[in-house]
C-alpha atoms as one frame of an Amber mdcrd trajectory, in Angstrom:
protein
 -24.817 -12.057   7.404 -24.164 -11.637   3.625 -22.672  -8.249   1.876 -23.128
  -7.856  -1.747 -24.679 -11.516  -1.941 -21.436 -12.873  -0.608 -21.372 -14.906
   2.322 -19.913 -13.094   5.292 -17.771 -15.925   6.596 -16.482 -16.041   2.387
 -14.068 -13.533   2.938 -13.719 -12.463   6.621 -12.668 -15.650   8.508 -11.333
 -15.355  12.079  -9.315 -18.769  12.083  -5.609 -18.771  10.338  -5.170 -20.008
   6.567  -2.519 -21.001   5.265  -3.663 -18.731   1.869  -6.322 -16.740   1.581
  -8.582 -17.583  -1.993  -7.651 -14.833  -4.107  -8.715 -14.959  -8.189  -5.254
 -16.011  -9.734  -4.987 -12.661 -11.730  -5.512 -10.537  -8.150  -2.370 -12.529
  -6.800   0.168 -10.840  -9.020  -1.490  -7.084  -7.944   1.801  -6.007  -6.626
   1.710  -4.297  -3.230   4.253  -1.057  -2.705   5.399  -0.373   0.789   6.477
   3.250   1.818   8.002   2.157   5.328  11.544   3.925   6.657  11.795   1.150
  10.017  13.480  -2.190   9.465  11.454  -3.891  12.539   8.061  -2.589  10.923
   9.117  -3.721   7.211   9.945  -7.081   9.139   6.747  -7.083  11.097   4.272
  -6.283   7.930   6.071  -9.153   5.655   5.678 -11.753   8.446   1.951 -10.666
   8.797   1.034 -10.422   5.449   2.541 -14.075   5.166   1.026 -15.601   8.173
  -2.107 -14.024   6.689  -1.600 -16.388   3.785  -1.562 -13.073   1.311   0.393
 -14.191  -1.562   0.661 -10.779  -3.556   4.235  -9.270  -4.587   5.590  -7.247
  -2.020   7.744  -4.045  -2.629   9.790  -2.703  -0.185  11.092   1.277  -0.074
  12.659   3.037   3.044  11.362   6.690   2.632   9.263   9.099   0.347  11.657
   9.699  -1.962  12.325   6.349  -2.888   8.619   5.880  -3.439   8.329   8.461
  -5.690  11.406   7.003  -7.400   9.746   3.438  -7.669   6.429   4.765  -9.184
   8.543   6.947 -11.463  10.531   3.797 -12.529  13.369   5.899 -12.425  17.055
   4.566 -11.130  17.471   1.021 -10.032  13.226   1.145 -10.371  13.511   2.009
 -14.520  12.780  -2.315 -15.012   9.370  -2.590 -14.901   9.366  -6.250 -15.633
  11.374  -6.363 -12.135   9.666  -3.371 -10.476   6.079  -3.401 -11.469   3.250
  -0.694 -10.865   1.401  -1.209  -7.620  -2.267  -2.027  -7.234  -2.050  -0.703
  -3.841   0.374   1.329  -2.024   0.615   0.794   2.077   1.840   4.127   3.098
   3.519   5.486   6.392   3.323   8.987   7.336   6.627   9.272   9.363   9.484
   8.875   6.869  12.502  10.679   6.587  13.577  12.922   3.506   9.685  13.289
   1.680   7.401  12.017   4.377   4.023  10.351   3.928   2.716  13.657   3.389
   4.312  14.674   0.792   4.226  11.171  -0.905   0.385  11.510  -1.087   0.639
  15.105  -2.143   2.873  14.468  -5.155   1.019  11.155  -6.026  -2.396  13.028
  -6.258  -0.710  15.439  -8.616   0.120  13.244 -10.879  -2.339  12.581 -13.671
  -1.636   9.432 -14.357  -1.193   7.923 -10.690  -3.807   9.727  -9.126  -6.127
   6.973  -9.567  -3.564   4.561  -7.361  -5.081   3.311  -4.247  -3.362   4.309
  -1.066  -3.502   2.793   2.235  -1.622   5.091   5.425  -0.342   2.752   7.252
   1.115   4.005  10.407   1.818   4.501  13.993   0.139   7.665  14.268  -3.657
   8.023  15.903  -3.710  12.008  15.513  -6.392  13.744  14.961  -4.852  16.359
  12.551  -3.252  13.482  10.600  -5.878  11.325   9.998  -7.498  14.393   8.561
  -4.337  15.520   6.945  -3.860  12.473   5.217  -7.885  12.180   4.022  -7.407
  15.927   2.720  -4.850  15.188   0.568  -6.386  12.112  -0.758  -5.505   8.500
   1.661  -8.185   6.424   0.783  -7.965   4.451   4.180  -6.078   5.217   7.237
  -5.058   2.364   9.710  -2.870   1.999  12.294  -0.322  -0.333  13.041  -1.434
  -2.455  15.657   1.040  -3.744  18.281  -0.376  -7.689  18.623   1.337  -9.399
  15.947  -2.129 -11.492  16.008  -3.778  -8.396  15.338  -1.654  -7.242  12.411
  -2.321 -10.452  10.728  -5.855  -9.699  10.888  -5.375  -6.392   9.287  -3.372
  -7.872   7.210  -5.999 -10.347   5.864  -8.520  -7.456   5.735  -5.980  -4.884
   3.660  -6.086  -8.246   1.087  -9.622  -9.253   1.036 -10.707  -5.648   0.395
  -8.398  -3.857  -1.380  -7.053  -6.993  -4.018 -10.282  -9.034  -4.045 -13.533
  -7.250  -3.466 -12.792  -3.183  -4.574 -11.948  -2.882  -8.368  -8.991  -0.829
  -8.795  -8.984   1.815 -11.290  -6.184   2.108 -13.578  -3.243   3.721 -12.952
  -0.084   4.253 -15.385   3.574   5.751 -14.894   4.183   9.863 -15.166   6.110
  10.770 -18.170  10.242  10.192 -17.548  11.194  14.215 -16.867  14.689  15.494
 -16.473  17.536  13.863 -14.187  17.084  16.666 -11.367  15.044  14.405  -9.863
  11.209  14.634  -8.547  10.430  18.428  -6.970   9.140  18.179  -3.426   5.335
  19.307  -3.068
């Protein structure tokens, strides 16, 4: 079966790699994940890895350091360090600003609301798969329980989002004052 003229079996392969064939420039696409459990930030690095995905991961425990990291504001202002995500992996059920709120501020935002974002969570509800479409998730998934089977997610999430769809561009909000981001 081919898709776009690409073989099938060029991207999508069922058997593990030890690295999946990503363009050199798509490797650096950093990936930002929104995640507040320790056992789930655990389980998505070990997947991601074991899928052979290569990309910079990011790492923040809650909403509000997400909006903080695409701010670049606080221990986020070093951008060198701390770079702008090509995709962010997004979990609805954070403490402080929840996934929600995340995707409501980030579509807001002139200047980020072209940033690609994945939810990424344990939920399978109805009203928040909608919820989350409404306010703008461009994919919904949910975490799988079979480690196998978050690798294989985990290979997908790649080979889609960093090698076949073409991101659009995204750049930092203007710095505002110190008070801090106001909840949607």
């Amino acid at each position: 079966m081919e898709l776009f003229s690409i073989p099938y079996s060029t991207y999508v392969d069922p058997a593990p790699r030890t690295e999946l064939q990503i363009p050199p420039m798509l490797e650096h696409a950093v990936i930002l994940v929104a995640e507040d459990r320790e056992d789930d930030r655990l389980l998505i690095r070990r997947a991601f890895s074991k899928a052979g995905v290569v990309n910079p991961m990011h790492f923040v425990h809650d909403g509000e350091e997400a909006v903080a990291y695409l701010k670049g504001e606080g221990k986020y202002s070093r951008r060198d360090e701390f770079p702008l995500p090509t995709l962010l992996l997004l979990d609805l059920k954070m403490p402080k600003w929840d996934g929600f709120d995340v995707l409501t501020w980030i579509r807001g935002q002139k200047e980020l609301s072209p940033l690609r974002i994945v939810v990424l969570t344990g939920s399978d509800d109805e009203s928040d798969i909608n919820r989350a479409y409404h306010l703008g998730a461009n994919s919904f998934l949910v975490k799988p329980l079979d480690f196998e089977r978050f690798t294989q997610i985990s290979r997908a999430i790649s080979g889609y989002w960093l090698w076949l769809d073409k991101p659009p561009t995204a750049t930092r909000p203007p710095r505002q004052s110190k008070a801090g981001p106001e909840r949607p």
